[in-house]
C-alpha positions as CSV (number, residue, x, y, z in Angstrom):
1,X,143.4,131.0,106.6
2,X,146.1,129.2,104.6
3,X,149.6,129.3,105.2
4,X,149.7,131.2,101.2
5,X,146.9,133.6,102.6
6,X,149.1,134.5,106.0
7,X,152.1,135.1,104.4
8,X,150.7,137.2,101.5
9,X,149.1,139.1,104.4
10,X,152.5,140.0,106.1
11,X,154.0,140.7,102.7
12,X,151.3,143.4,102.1
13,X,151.7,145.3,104.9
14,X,155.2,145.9,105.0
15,X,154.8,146.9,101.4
16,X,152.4,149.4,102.3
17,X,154.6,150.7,105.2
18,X,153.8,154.1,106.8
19,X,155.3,156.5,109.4
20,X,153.0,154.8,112.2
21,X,153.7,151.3,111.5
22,X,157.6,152.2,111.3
23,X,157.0,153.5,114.8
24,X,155.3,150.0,116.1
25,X,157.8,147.9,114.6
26,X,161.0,149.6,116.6
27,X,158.9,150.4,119.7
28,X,158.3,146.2,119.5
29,X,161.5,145.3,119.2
30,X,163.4,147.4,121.2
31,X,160.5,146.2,124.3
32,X,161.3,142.4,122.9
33,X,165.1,143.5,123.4
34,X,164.4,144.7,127.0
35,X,161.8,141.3,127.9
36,X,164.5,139.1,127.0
37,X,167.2,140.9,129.2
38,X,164.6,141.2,131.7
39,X,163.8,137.8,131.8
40,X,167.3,136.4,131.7
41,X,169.7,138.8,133.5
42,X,166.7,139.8,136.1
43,X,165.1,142.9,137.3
44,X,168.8,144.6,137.9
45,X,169.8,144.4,134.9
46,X,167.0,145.8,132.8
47,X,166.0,148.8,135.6
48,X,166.9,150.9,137.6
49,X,165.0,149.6,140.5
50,X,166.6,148.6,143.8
51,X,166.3,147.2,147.5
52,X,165.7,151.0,148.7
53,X,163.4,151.8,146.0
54,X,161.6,148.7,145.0
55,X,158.5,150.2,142.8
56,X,159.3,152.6,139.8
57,X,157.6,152.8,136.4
58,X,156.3,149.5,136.3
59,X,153.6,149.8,138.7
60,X,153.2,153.6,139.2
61,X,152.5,153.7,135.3
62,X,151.9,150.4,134.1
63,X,149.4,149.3,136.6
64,X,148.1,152.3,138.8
65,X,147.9,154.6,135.5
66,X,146.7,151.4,133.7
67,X,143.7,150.4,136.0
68,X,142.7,154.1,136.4
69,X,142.6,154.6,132.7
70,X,140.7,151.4,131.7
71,X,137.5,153.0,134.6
72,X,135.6,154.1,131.3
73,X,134.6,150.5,131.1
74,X,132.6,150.9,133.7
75,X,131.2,154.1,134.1
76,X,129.7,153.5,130.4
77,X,128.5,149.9,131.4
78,X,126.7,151.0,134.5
79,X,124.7,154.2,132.7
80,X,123.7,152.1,129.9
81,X,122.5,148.7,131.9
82,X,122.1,149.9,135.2
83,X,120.9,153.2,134.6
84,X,119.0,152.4,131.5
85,X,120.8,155.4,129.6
86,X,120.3,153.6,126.1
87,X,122.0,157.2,124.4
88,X,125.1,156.1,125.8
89,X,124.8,152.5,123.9
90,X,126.9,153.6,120.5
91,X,130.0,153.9,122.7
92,X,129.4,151.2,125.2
93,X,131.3,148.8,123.2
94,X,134.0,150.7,122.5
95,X,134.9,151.3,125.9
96,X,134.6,147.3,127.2
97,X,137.1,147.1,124.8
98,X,139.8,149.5,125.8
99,X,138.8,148.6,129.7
100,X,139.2,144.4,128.8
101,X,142.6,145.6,126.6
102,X,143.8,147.8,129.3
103,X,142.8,145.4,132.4
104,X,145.1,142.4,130.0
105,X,148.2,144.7,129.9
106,X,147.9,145.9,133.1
107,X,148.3,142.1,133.9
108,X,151.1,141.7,131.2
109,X,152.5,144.4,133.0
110,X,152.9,143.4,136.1
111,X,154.8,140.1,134.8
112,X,157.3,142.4,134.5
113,X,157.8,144.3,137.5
114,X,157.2,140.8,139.9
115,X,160.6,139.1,141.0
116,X,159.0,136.1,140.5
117,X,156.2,135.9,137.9
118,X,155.4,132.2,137.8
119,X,153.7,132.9,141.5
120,X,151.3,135.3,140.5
121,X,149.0,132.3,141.2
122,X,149.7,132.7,144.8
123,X,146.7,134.9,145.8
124,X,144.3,132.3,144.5
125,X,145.1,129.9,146.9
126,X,147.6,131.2,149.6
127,X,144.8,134.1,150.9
128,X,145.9,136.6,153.1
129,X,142.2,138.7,154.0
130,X,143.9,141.2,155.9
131,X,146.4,142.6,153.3
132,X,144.8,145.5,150.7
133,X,147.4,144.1,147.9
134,X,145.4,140.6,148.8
135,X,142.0,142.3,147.8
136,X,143.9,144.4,145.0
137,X,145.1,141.1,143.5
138,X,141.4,139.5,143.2
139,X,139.3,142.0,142.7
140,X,141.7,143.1,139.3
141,X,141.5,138.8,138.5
142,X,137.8,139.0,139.1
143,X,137.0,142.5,137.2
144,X,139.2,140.9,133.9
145,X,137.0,138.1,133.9
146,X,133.6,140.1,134.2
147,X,134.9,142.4,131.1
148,X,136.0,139.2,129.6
149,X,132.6,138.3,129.5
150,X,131.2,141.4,128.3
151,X,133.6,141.6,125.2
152,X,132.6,138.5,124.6
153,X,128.9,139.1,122.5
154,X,131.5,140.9,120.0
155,X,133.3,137.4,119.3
156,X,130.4,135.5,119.6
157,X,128.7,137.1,116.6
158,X,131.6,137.6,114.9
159,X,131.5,133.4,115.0
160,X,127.8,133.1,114.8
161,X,127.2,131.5,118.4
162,X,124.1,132.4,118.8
163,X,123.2,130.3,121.5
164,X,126.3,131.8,123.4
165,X,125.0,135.2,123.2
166,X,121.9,135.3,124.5
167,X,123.0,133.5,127.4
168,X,125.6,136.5,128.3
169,X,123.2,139.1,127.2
170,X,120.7,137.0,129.5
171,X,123.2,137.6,132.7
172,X,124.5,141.4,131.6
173,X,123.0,143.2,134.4
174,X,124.2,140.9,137.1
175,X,127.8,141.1,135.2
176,X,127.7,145.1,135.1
177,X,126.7,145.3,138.9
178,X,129.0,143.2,139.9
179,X,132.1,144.9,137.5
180,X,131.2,148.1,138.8
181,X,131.4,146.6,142.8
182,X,134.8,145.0,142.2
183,X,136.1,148.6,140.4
184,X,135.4,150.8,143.3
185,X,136.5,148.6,145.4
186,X,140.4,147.9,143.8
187,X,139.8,151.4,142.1
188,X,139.8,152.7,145.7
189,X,142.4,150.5,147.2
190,X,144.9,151.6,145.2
191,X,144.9,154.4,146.8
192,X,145.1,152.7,150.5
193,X,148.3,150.7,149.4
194,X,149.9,154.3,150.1
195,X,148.1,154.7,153.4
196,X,150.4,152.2,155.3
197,X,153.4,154.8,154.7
198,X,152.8,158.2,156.3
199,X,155.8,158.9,157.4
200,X,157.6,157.8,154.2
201,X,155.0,160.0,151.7
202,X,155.6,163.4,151.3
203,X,152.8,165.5,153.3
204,X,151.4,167.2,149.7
205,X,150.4,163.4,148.6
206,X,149.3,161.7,152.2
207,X,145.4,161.8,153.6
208,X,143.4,159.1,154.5
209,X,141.4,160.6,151.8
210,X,143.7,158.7,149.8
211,X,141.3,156.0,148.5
212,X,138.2,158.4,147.6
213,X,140.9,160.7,145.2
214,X,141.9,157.3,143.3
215,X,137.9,156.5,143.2
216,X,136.9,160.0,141.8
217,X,140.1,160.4,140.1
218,X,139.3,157.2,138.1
219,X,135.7,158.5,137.3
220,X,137.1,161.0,135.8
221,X,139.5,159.9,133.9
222,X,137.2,156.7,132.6
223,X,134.8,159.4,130.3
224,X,138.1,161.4,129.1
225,X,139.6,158.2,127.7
226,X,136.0,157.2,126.1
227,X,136.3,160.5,124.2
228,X,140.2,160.1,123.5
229,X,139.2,156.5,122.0
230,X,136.5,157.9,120.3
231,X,138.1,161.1,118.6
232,X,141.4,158.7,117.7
233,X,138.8,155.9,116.0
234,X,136.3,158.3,114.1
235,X,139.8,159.4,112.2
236,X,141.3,155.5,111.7
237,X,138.2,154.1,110.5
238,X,136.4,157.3,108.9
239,X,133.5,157.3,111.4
240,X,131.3,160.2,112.4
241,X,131.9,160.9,116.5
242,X,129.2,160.6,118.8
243,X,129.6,164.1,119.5
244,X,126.7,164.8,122.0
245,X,127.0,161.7,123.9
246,X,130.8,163.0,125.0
247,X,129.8,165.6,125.5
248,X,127.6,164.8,127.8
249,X,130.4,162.3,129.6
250,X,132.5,165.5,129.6
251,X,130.1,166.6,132.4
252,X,130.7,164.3,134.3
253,X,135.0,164.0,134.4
254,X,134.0,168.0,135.8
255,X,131.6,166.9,138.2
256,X,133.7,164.6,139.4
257,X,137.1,166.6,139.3
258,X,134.9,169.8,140.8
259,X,134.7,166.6,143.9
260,X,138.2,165.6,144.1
261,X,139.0,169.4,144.3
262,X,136.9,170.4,147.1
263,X,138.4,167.2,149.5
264,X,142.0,168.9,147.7
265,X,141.4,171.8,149.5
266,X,140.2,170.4,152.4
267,X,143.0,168.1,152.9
268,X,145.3,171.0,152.9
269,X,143.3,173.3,154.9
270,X,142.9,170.4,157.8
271,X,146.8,169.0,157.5
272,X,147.4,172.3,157.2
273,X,149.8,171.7,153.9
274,X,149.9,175.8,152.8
275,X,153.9,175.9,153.7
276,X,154.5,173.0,151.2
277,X,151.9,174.1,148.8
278,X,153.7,176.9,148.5
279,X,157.5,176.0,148.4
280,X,158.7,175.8,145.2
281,X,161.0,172.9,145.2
282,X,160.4,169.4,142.8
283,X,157.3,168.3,144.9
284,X,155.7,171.7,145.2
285,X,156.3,172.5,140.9
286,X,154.5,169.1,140.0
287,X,151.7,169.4,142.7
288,X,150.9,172.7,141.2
289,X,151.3,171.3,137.9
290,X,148.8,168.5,139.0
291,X,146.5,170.7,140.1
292,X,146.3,173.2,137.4
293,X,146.9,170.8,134.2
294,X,144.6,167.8,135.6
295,X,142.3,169.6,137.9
296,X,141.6,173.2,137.2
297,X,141.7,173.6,134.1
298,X,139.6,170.7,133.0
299,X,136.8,172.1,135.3
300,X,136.9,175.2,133.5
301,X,136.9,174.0,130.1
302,X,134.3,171.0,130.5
303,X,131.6,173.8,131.7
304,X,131.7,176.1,128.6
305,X,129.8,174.5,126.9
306,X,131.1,176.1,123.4
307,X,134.3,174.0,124.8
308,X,132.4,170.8,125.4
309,X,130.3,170.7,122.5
310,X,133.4,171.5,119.9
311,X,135.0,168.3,118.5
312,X,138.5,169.4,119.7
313,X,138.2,171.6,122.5
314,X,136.5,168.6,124.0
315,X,139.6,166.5,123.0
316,X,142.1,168.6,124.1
317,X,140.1,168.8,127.6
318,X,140.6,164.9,127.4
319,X,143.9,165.1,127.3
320,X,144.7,167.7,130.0
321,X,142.4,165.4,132.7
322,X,144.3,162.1,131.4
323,X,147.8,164.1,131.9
324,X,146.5,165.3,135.3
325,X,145.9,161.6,136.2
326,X,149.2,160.3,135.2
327,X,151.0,163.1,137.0
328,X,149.2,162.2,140.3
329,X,149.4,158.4,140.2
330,X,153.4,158.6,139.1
331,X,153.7,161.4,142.4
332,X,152.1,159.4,144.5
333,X,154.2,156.3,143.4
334,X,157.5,158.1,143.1
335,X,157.7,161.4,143.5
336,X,156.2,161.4,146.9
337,X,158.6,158.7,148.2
338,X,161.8,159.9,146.6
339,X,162.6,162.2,149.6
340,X,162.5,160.1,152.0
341,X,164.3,157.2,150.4
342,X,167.3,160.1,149.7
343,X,167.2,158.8,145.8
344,X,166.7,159.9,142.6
345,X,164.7,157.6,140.6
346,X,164.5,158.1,136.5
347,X,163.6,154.7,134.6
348,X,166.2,153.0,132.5
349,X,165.5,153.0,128.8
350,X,165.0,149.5,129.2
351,X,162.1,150.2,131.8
352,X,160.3,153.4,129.1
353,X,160.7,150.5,126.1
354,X,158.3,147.6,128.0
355,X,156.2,150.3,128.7
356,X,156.0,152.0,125.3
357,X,156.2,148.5,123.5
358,X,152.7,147.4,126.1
359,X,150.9,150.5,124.9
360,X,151.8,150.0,121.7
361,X,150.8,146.3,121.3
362,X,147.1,147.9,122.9
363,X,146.8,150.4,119.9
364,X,147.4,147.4,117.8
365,X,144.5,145.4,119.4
366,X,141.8,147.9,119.6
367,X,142.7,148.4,115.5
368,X,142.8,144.6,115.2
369,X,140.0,144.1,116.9
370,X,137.4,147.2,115.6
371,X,138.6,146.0,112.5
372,X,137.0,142.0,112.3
373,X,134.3,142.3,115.1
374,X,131.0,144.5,115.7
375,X,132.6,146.9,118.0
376,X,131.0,150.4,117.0
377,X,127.1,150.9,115.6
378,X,126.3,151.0,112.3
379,X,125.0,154.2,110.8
380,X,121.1,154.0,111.7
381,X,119.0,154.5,108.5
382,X,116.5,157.4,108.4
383,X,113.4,155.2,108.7
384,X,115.5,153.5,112.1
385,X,114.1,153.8,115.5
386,X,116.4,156.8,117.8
387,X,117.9,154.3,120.2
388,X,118.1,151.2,117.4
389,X,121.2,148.7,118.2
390,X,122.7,147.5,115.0
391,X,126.2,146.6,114.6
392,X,128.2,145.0,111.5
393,X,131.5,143.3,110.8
394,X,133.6,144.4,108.4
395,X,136.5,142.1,108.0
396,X,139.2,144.8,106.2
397,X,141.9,142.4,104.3
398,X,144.6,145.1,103.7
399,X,145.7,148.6,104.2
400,X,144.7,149.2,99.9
401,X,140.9,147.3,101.0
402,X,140.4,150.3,104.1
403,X,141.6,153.2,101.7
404,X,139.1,151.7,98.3
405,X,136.2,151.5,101.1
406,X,137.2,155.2,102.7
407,X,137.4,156.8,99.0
408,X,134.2,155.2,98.0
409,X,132.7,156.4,101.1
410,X,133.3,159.6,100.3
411,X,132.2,159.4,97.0
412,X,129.0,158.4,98.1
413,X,128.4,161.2,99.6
């Protein structure tokens, strides 16, 4: 692509501005705004972090949140090459892709919320076994790289490396075992970074069961944000959802939740947690909220199966486990340690603008990226085999190129 070509490119789509793109543009530059004071000034100038209070939004959202939401990576990638579940293969791609996007800016992330960034390197070298941050650190470096490699068919067709290919999809099943070991191992050790302070976490958000609730909590969360990905892309690029195959994932976020709330109830039956359960102060409102938004109501939903199998009930469903999820990984992180600390920590705007500006720069990848490489299946012809593979590129040049090819779509039919 010519300078000419590049420039023209940039021209056309601010001309063709819309609400959304208006939206990315200030979310960038006020997050540009906040790296650069970050970056300069420090962590104290851009947050409202301190000595007392060292981890806020950074890491309770950015990373915990981030990690936990990238899990339908692989859950999808162990039932279609472990398990041999070749149904699920139309939205296997799809979700290596948000869990390799999310796994980057979970990284980009953390940039951030270190005091010193340019040792991030440290872990390689300076190894500390007996640390769970230590194990944490390379199991997320390790996992990247796997998913790296499991993006990487999509580019290599999209270059014609043929040769480069095969050899990946030659070593896929080693790569998906192996992802899915290092994800329930840092999935899980999330969760025991928190075990080292039980007398600094509130008792609604302390049990050694700590690591199996970020391990099913993630499983859970992984198939909701396969079908939020799904229902959001079917609308941007005019593609049919894969409505039975979610619905079938839908199953298993229940499954899973219908888990995580049966050790709930133990944990508060054997550290006997009913007086805090049921005092309604700040902790006691958002546990119930947890609980009923994220938990309950999710199981209840996913089993109707007039709920499951509709397009939007299944969404909304989605939604409520993914708001669940945040709300427990952003108590555990900060609500649960507020009290104790004798602070009230609320992020700066600074702090909310990285964040936004990160999630933002993800939409903008998935789009760039579903747009130039073979990430979702092309429609199967009648006279296809069921369970045929086929994918195509198509490069989209503009915003007026994706509308002409929508509008004759539809004509078509």
């Amino acid at each position: 692509m010519n300078k000419n070509s590049f420039f023209l490119k940039i021209v056309d789509w601010f001309k063709h501005m819309t609400f959304w793109k208006s939206v990315f543009l200030v979310l960038v530059a006020a997050g540009i705004y906040s790296t650069v004071v970050r970056f300069v000034f420090g962590l104290g100038a851009a947050t409202n972090l301190s000595d007392n209070f060292p981890w806020g939004l950074w890491i309770g959202f950015d990373v915990l949140c981030g990690v936990g939401l990238a899990a339908g990576g692989f859950v999808v990638a162990a039932a279609v090459y472990i398990f041999h579940l070749d149904d699920y293969k139309a939205i296997v791609r799809p979700a290596v892709l948000t869990a390799f996007l999310g796994y980057v800016l979970v990284i980009v992330a953390l940039m951030f919320d270190l005091g010193r960034p340019w040792n991030i390197w440290h872990p390689l070298v300076m190894w500390n076994p007996h640390s769970v941050m230590f194990e944490v650190a390379w199991c997320v470096i390790l996992y990247t790289a796997v998913l790296a490699l499991e993006f990487s068919p999509m580019v290599f067709e999209r270059f014609r490396m043929e040769k480069a290919g095969k050899i990946v999809h030659s070593i896929i099943v080693p790569l998906v075992i192996l992802g899915v070991m290092l994800s329930t191992l840092h999935q899980s050790s999330l969760g025991s970074l928190y075990l080292i302070t039980p007398e600094k976490t509130y008792p609604l958000w302390y049990s050694w069961n700590l690591p199996f609730f970020f391990f099913l909590s993630a499983v859970a969360v992984g198939p909701a944000m396969v079908t939020i990905e799904s229902f959001l892309s079917s609308r941007a690029f005019q593609r049919e959802i894969e409505m039975p195959i979610l619905s079938r994932l839908g199953k298993v976020s229940a499954v899973a939740l219908a888990v995580y709330l049966v050790l709930k109830i133990e944990d508060a039956i054997n550290y006997n947690l009913f007086p805090y359960i049921f005092t309604f102060n700040l902790e006691g409102i958002l546990y119930w909220a947890e609980i009923i938004v994220g938990v309950i109501l999710p199981i209840v939903l996913l089993t109707i199966p007039k709920v499951r199998e509709n397009k939007r009930g299944l969404f909304y469903s989605a939604i409520l486990v993914v708001t669940g999820f945040v709300l427990n990984r952003m108590d555990v992180s900060v609500t649960a340690l507020e009290r104790h600390y004798g602070t009230n920590y609320f992020p700066s705007w600074m702090e909310i603008s990285v964040t936004l500006m990160i999630v933002a720069l993800g939409f903008a990848a998935f789009k760039l990226a579903a747009k130039n490489l073979a990430v979702f299946p092309k429609e199967a012809h009648a006279e296809a085999p069921a369970h045929a593979e086929s994918y195509e590129v198509v490069v989209v040049e503009d915003e007026a190129q994706l509308r002409n090819i929508s509008s004759f779509g539809m004509e078509a039919k």
